[in-house]
Z-matrix of the N, CA and C atoms (Angstrom, degrees):
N
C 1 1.443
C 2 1.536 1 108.13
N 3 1.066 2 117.45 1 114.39
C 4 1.742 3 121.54 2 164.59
C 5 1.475 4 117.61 3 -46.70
N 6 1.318 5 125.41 4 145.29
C 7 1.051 6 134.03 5 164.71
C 8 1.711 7 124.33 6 -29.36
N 9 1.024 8 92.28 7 -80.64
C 10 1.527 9 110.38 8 165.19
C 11 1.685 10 99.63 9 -13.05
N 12 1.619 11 96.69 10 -80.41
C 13 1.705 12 114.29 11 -166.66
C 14 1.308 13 98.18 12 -53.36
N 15 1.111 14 148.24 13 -33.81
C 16 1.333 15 150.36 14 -174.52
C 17 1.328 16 115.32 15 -72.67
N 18 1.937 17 124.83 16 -33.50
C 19 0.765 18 100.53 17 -168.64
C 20 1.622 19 109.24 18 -108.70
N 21 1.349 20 100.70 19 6.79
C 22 1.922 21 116.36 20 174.51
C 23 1.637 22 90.52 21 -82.01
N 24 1.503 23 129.71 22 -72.22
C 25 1.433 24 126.73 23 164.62
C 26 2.281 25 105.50 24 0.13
N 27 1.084 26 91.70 25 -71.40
C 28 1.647 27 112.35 26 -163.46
C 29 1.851 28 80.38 27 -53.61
N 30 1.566 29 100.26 28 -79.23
C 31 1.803 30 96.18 29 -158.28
C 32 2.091 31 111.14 30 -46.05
N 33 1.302 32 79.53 31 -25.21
C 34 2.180 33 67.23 32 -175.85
C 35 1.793 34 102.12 33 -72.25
N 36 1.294 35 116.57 34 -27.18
C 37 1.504 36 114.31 35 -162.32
C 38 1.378 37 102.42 36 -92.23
N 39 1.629 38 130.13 37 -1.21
C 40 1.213 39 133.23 38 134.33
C 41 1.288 40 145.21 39 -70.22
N 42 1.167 41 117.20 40 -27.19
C 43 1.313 42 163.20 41 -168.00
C 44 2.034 43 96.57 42 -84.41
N 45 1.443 44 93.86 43 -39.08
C 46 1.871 45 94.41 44 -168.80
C 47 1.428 46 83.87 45 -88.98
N 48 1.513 47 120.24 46 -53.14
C 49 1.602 48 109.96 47 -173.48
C 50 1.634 49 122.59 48 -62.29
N 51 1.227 50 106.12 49 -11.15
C 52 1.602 51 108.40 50 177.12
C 53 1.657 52 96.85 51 -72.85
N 54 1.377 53 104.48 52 -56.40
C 55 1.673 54 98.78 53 179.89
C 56 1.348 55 118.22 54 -61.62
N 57 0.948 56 136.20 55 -23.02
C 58 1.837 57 123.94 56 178.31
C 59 1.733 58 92.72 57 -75.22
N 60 1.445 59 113.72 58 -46.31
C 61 1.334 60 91.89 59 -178.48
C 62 1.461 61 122.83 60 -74.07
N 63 1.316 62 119.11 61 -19.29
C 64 1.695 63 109.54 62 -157.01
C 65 1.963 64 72.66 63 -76.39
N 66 1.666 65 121.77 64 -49.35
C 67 1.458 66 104.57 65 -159.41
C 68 1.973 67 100.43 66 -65.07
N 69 0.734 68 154.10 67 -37.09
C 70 1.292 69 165.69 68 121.92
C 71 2.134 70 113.11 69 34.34
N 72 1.855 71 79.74 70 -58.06
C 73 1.333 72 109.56 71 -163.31
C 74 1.956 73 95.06 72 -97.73
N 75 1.311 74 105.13 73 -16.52
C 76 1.750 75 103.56 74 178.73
C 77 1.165 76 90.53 75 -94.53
N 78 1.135 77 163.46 76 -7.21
C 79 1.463 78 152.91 77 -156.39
C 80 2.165 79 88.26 78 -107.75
N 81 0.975 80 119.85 79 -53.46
C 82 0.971 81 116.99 80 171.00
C 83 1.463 82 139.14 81 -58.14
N 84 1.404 83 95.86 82 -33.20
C 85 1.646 84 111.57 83 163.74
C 86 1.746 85 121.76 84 -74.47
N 87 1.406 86 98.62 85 -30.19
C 88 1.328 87 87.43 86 -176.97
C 89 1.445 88 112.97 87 -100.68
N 90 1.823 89 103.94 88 7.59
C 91 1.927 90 123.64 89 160.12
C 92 1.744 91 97.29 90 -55.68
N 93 1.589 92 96.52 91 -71.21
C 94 1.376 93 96.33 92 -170.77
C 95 1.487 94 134.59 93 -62.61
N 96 1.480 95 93.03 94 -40.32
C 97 1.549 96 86.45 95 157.17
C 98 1.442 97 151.77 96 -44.33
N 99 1.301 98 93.74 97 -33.19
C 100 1.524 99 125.44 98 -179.30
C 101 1.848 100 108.97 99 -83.94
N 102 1.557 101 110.24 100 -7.07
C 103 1.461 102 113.06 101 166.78
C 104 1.268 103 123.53 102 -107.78
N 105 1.495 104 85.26 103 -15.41
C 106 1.227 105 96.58 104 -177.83
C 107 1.859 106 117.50 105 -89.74
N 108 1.173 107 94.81 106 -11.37
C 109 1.987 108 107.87 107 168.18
C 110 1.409 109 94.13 108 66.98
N 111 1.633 110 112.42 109 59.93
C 112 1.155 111 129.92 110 164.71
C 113 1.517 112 115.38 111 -131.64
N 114 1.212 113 135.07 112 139.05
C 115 1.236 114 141.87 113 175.47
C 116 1.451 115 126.10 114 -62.62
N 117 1.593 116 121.10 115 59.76
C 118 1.142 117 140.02 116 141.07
C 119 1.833 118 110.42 117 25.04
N 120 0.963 119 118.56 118 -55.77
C 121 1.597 120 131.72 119 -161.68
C 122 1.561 121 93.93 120 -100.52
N 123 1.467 122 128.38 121 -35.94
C 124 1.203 123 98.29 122 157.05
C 125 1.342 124 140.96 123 -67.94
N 126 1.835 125 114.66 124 -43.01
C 127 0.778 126 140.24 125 171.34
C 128 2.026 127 100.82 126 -30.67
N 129 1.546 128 106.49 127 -55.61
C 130 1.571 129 101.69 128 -171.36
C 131 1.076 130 107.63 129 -69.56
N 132 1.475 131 139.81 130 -37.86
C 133 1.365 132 132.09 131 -172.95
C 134 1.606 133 117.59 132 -62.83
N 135 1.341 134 127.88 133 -20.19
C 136 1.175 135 151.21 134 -157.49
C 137 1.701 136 101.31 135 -99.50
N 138 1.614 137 111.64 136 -49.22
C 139 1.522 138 119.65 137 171.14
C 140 1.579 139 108.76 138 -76.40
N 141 1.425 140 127.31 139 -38.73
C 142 1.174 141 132.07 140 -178.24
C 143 1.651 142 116.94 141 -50.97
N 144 1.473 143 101.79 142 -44.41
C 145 1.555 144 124.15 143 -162.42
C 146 1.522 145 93.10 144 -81.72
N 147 1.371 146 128.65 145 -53.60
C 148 1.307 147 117.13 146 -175.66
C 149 1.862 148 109.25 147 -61.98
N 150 0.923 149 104.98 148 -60.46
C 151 1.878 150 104.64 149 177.18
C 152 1.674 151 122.45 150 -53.72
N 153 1.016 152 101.00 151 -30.94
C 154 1.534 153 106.32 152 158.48
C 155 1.633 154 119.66 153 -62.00
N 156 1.366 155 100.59 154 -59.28
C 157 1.443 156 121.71 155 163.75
C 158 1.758 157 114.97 156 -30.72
N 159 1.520 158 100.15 157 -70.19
C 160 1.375 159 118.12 158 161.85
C 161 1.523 160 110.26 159 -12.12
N 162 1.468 161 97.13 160 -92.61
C 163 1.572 162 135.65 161 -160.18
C 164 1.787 163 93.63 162 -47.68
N 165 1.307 164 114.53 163 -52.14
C 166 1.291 165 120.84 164 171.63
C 167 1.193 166 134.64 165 -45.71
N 168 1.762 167 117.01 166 -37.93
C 169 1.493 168 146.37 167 144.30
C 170 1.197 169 95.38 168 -40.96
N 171 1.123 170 132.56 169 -76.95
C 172 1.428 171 129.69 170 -151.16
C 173 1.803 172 107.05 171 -60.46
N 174 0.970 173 112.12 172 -52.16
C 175 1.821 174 122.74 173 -174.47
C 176 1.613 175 82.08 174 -62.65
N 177 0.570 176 175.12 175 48.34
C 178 1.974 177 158.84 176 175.49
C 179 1.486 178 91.11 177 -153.18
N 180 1.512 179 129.15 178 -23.18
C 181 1.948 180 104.16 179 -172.43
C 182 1.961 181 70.54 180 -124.22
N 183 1.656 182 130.53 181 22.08
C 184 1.648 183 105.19 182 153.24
C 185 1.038 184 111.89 183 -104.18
N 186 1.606 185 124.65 184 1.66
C 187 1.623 186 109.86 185 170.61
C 188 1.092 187 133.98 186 -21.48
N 189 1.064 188 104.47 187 -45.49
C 190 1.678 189 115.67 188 -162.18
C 191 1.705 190 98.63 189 -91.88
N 192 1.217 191 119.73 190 22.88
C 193 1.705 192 111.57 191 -155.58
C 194 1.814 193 87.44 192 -132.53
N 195 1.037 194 122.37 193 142.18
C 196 1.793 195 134.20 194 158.87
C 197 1.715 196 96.33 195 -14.97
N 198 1.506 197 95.79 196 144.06
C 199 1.039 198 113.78 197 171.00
C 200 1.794 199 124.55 198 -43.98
N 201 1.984 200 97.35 199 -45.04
C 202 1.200 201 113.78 200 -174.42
C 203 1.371 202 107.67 201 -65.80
N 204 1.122 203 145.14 202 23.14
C 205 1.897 204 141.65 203 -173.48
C 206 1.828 205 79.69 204 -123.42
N 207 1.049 206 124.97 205 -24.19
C 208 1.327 207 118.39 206 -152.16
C 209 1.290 208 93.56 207 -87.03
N 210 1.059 209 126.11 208 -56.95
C 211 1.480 210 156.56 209 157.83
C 212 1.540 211 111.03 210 1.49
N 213 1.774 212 82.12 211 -98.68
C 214 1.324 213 102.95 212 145.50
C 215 1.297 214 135.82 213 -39.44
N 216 1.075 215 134.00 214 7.31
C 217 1.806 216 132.70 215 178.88
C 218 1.750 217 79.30 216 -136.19
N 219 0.845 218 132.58 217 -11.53
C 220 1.623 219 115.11 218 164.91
C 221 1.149 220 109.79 219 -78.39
N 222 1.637 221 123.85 220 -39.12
C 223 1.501 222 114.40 221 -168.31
C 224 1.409 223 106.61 222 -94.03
N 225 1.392 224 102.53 223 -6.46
C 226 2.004 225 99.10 224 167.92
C 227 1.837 226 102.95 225 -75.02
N 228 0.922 227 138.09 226 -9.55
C 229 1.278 228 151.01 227 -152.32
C 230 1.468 229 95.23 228 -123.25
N 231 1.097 230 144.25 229 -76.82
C 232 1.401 231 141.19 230 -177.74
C 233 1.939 232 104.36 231 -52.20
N 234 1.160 233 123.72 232 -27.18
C 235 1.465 234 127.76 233 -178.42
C 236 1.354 235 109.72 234 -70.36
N 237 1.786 236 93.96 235 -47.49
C 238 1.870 237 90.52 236 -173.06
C 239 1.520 238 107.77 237 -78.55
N 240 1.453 239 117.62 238 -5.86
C 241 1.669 240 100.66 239 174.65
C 242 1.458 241 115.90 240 -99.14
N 243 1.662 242 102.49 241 -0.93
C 244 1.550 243 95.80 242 -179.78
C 245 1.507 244 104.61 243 -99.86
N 246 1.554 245 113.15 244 -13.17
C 247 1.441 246 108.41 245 169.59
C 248 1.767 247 113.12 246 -74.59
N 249 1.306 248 118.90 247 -28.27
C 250 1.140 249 129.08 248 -174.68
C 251 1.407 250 111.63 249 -74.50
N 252 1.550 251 109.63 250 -24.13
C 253 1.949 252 117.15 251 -168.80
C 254 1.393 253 73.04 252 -91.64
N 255 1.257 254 157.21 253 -74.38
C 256 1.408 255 138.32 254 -172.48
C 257 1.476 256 134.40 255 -8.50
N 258 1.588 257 80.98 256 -70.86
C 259 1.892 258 108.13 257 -169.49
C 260 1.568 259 88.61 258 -53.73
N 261 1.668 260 117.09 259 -50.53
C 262 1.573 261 103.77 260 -162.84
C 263 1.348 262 122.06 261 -94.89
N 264 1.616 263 116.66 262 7.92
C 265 1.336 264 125.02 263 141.86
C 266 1.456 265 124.37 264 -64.93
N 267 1.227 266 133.69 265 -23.01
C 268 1.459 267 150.41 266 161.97
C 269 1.245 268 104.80 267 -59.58
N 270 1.446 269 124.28 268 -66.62
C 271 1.309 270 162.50 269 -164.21
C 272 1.934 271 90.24 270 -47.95
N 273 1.669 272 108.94 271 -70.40
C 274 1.324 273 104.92 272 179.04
C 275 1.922 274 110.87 273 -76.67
N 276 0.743 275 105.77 274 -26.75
C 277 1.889 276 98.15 275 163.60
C 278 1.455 277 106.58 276 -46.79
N 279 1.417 278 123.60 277 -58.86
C 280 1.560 279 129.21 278 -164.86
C 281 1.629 280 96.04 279 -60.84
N 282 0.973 281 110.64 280 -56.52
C 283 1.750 282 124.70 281 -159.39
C 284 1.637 283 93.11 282 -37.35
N 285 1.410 284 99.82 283 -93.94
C 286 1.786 285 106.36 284 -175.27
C 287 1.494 286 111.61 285 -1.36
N 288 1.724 287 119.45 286 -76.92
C 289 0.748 288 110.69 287 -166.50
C 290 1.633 289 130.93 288 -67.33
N 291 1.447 290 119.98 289 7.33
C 292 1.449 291 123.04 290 156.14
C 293 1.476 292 104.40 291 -80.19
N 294 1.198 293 119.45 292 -58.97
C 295 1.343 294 121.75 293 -173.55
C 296 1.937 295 120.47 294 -55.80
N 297 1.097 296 123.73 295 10.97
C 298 1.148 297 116.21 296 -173.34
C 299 1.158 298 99.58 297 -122.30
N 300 1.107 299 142.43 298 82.30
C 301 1.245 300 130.99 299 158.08
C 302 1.267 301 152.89 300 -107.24
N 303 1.161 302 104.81 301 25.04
C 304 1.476 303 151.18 302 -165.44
C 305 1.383 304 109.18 303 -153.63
N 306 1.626 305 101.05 304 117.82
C 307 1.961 306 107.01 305 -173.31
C 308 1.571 307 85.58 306 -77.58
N 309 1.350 308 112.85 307 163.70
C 310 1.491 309 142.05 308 -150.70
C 311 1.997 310 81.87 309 -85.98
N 312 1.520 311 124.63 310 -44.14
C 313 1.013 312 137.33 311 -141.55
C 314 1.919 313 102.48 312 -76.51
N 315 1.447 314 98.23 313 -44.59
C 316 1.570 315 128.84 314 -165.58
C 317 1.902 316 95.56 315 -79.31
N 318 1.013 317 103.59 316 -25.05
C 319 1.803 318 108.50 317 -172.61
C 320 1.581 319 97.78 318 -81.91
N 321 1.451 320 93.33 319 -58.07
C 322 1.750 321 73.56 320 173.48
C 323 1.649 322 149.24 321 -100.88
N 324 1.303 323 105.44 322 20.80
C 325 1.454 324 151.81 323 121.12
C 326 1.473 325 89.54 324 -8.11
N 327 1.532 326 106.78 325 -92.97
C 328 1.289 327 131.20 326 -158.25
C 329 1.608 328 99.02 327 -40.85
């Protein structure tokens, strides 16, 4: 295996472990949030936007740097929004079931 391949190999298999943890670390935030009788889904849009933001900072002072930093700060950026489309796919799974509390059938009954 060439260098090169070895060392893109390394950044994706970091890149996967950043996402189990960043989703890892959203599963917990939107625990506490949710005890805390705080709005969970805001809370992510607010963390989402800054780390994106971040990652975005970073690609803007690597211009001048190898393609591979660029790369790499793309797939740090594509990780935190697919960990984030996660958390708030969970996020709307949970929801429904507060919100239904009344079968569709019994409402119009009424």
């Amino acid at each position: 295996m060439k260098i090169d391949e070895r060392a893109l190999l390394q950044e994706r298999v970091r890149t996967l472990v950043l996402r189990h943890a960043l989703e890892a670390v959203l599963d917990r935030l939107a625990s506490v949030a949710r005890e805390a009788g705080k709005d969970a889904e805001t809370e992510f849009l607010n963390l989402e936007q800054s780390l994106v933001s971040a990652a975005r900072g970073l690609a803007d002072r690597a211009t001048a740097q190898k393609l591979a930093v660029l790369v790499a700060v793309e797939d740090a950026g594509t990780t935190i929004r697919a960990a984030f489309d996660n958390a708030h796919d969970r996020l709307e799974v949970l929801r429904p079931a507060h919100l239904t509390l009344v079968a569709p059938t019994a409402a119009v009954a009424a």
